[in-house]
C-alpha positions as CSV (number, residue, x, y, z in Angstrom):
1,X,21.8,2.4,-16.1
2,X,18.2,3.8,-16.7
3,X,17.3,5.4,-20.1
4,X,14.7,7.0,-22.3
5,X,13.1,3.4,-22.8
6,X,12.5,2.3,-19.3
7,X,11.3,5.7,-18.3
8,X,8.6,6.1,-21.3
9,X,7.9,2.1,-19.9
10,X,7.5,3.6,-16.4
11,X,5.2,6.7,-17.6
12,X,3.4,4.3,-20.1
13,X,2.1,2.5,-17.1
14,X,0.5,5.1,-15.4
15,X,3.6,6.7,-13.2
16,X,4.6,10.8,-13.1
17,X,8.5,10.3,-13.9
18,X,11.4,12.8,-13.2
19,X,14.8,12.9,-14.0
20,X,17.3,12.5,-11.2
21,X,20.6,12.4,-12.0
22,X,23.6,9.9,-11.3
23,X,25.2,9.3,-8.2
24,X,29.0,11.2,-8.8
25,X,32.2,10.7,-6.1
26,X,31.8,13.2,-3.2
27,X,28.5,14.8,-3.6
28,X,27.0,15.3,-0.3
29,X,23.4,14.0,0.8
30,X,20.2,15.9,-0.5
31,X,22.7,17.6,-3.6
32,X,21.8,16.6,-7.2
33,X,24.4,13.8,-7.8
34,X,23.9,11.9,-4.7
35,X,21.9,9.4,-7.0
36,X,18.6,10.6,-5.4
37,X,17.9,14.3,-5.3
38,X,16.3,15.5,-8.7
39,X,17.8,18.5,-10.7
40,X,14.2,20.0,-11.6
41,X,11.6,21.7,-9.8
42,X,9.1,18.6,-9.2
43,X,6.3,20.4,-7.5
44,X,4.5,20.4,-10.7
45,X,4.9,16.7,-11.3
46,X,3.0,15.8,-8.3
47,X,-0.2,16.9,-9.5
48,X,0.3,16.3,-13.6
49,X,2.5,13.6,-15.1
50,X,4.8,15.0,-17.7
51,X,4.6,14.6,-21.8
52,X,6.4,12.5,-23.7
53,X,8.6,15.4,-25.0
54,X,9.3,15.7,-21.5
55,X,10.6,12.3,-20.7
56,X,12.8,12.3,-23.9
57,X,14.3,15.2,-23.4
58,X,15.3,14.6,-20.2
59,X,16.2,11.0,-20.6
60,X,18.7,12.0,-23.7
61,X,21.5,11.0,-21.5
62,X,21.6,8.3,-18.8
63,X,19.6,9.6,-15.7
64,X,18.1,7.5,-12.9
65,X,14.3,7.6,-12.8
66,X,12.2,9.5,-9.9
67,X,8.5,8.1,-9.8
68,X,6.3,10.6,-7.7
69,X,4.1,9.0,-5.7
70,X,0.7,9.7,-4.8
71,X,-2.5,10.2,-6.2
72,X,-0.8,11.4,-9.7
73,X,0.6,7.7,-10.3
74,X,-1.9,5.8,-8.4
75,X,0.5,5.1,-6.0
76,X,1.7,4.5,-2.6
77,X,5.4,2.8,-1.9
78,X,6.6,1.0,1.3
79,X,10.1,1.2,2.2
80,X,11.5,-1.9,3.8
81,X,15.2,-1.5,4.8
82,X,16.1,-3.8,7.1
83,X,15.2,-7.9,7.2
84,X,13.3,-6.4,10.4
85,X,11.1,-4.1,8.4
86,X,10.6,-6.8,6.0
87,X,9.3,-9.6,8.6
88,X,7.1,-6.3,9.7
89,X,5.6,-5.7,6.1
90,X,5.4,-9.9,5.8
91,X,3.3,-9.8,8.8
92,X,1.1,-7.0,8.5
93,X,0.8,-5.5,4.6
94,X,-1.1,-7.3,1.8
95,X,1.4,-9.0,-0.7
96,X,2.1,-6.9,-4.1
97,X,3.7,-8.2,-6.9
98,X,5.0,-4.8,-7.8
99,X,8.7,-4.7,-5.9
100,X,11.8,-3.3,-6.0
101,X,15.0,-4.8,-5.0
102,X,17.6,-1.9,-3.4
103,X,20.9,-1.4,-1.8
104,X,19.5,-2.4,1.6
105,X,15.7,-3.7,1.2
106,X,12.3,-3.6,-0.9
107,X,9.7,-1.3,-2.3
108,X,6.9,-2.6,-2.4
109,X,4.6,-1.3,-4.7
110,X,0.5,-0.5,-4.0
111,X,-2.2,1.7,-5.4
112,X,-3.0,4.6,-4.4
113,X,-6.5,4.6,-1.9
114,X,-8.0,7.8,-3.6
115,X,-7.6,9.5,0.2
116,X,-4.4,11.6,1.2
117,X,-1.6,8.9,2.2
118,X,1.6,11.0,4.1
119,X,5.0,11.1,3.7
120,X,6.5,8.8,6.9
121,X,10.0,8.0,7.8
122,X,10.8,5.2,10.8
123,X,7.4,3.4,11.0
124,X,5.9,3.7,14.5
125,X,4.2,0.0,15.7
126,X,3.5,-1.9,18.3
127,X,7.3,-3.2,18.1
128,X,8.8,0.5,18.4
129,X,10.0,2.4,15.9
130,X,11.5,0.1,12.4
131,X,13.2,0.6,9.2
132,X,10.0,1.3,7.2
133,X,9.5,4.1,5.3
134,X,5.8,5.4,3.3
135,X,6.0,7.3,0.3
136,X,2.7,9.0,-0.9
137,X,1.5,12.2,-1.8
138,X,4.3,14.6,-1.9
139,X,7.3,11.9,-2.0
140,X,8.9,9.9,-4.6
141,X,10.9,7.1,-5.4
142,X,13.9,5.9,-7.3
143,X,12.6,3.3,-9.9
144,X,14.2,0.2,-11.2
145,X,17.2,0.5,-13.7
146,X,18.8,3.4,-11.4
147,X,22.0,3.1,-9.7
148,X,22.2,3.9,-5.6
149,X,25.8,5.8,-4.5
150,X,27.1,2.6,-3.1
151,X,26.6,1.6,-6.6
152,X,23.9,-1.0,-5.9
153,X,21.7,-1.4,-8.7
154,X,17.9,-0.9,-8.3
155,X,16.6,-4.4,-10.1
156,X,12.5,-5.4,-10.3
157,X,11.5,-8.0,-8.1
158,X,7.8,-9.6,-7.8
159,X,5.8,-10.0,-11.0
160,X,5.9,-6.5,-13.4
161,X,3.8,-8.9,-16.2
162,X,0.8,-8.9,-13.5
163,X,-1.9,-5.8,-13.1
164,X,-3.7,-7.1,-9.7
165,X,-1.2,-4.3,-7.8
166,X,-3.4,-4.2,-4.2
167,X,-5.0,-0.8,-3.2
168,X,-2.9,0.7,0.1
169,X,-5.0,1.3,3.0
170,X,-4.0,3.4,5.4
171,X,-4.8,1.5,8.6
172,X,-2.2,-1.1,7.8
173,X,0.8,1.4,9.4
174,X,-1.9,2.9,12.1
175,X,0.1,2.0,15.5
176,X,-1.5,-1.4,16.3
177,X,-3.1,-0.9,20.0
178,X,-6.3,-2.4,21.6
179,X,-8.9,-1.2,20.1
180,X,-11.1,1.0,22.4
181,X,-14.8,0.1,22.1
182,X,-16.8,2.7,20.3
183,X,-20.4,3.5,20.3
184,X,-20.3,4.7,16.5
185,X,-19.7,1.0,15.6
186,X,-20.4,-1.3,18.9
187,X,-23.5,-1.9,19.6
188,X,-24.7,-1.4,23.2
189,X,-25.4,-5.0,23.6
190,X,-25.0,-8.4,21.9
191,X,-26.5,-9.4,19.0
192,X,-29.7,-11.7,19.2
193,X,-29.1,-15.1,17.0
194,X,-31.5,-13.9,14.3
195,X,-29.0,-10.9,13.2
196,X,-25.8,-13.1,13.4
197,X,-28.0,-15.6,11.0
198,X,-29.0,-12.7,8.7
199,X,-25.3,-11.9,8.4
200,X,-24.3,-15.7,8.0
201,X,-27.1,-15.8,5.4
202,X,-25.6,-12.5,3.9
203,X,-22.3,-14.2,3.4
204,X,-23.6,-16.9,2.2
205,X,-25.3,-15.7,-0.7
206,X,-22.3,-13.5,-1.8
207,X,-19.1,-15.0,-3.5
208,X,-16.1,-16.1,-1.2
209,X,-12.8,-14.2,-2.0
210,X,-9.5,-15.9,-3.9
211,X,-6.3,-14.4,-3.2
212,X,-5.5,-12.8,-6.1
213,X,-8.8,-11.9,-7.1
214,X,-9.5,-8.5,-4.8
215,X,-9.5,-10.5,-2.1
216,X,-8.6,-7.5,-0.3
217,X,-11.4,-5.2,-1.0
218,X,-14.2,-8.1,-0.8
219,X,-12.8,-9.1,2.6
220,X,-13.0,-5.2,3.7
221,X,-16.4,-4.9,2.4
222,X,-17.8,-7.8,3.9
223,X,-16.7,-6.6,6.9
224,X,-18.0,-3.4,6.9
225,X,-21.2,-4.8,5.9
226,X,-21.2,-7.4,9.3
227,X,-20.0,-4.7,11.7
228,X,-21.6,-1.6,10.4
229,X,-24.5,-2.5,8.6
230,X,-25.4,-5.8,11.0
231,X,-23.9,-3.8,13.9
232,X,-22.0,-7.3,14.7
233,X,-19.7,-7.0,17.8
234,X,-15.8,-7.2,16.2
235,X,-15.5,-11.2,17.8
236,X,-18.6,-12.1,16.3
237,X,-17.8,-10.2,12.8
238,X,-14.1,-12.4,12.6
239,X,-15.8,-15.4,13.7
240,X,-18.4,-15.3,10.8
241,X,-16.0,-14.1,8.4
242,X,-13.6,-17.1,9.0
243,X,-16.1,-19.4,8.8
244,X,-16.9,-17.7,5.1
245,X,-13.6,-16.8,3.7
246,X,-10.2,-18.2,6.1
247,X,-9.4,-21.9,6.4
248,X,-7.7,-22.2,3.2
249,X,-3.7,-21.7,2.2
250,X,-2.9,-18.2,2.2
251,X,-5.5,-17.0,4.5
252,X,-4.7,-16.1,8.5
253,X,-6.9,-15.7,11.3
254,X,-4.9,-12.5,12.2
255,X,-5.5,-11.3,8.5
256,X,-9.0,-11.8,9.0
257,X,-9.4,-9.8,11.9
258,X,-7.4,-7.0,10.5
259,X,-10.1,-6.4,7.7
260,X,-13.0,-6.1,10.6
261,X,-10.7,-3.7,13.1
262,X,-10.3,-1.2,9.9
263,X,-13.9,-2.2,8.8
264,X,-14.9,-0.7,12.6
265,X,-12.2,2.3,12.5
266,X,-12.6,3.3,8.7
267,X,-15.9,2.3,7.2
268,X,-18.2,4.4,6.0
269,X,-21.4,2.2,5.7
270,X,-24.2,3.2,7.9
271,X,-24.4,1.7,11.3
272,X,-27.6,-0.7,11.8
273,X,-28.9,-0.7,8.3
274,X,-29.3,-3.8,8.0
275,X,-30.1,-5.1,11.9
């Protein structure tokens, strides 16, 4: 059962905490005692993380622990809770050594993307609707060391000893469709050969990403730079891009071309700097 120790472990890492108490015999859904509802107003802990007074004062007696998510912690949690959602998460979300084993699934642990991340139950994809949930701003979860009402125990999975936790970005759960060509980001016509050699030239001359190492964010910036600033078609973007970074364990052509489809939908760089 989760005490004072692990919750000041919890906090000490960065995370807003609140007290929820334990599961009891009979206590309906959404009550305090059905092992996830907290007994305090938490509005407040959303926005500041709570003193240390706090924590041991609340934690005097066995509780389990409530992390809020959001931009308060630095975090954003993903809900897997079926072996469906998992293969889902497997497929499309960066791996995080930050997890959570619970009564039916995973939360996997990432942080937060410094833009508003919302609440969503029953992820919506290309494969219909599946048991993954998104806890961000406004939500919370039920940390390691608590006790679920089926009297599952919530146990870490992953790595807790490692700090390279992967920023969320919030195209991974966008629905996946065809993207739509759009004349923010496409260019009205192909690329001569001298821009795709300036971009292969940029690549070259920058260092190639290791899983691990903020592979994530290199990849994504790389690929903002080729189709933004080069104003590289998204084909010719994922071809250079593989040629630089993919061809080596852990990396997937589909991984790749993730990175330049929310490079063209999200980034920010201008479009054509660098044509």
């Amino acid at each position: 059962m989760a005490d004072v120790h692990q919750a000041l472990a919890l906090w000490r890492r960065g995370f807003s905490i609140i007290p929820v108490p334990l599961p009891r015999p009979g206590v309906p859904k959404n009550q305090p005692g059905d092992g996830k509802t907290p007994i305090i107003k938490w509005k407040r802990y959303q926005t500041e993380r709570p003193t240390e007074a706090e924590i041991r004062d609340w934690f005097r007696t066995e509780q389990n622990i409530g992390i809020v998510t959001g931009a308060t912690s630095d975090l954003v949690v993903v809900d897997a809770d079926s072996r469906e959602g998992l293969r889902w998460c497997a497929r499309h979300l960066t791996y995080t050594p930050l997890q959570v084993r619970t009564s039916k699934g995973y939360h996997l642990y990432y942080r937060h993307p410094g833009v508003t991340v919302r609440n969503k139950a029953r992820l919506e994809t290309r494969d219909g609707k599946i048991a993954v949930d998104v806890r961000g701003d406004g939500g919370y979860v039920i940390a390691a060391g608590s006790r679920h009402a089926s009297g599952h125990a919530y146990v870490e999975a992953g790595d807790w000893t490692r700090d390279d936790v992967p920023r969320f970005w919030p195209g991974w759960l966008a629905r996946a469709q065809p993207a739509a060509p759009s004349p923010s980001v496409q260019p009205s016509r192909r690329p001569t050969g001298d821009v795709v050699d300036r971009a292969r030239r940029y690549l070259a001359a920058i260092p190639r990403p290791e899983i691990g190492a903020g592979s994530d964010v290199a990849t994504l910036s790389a690929a903002c730079r080729l189709v933004r600033g080069f104003g590289l078609s998204e084909a010719d973007a994922e071809g250079l891009l593989w040629d630089w970074a993919g061809g080596r364990p852990g990396w997937t052509r589909a991984w790749i071309a993730q990175k330049v489809q929310h490079a063209a939908k999200y980034g920010t760089e201008p479009v054509g700097a660098y044509r």
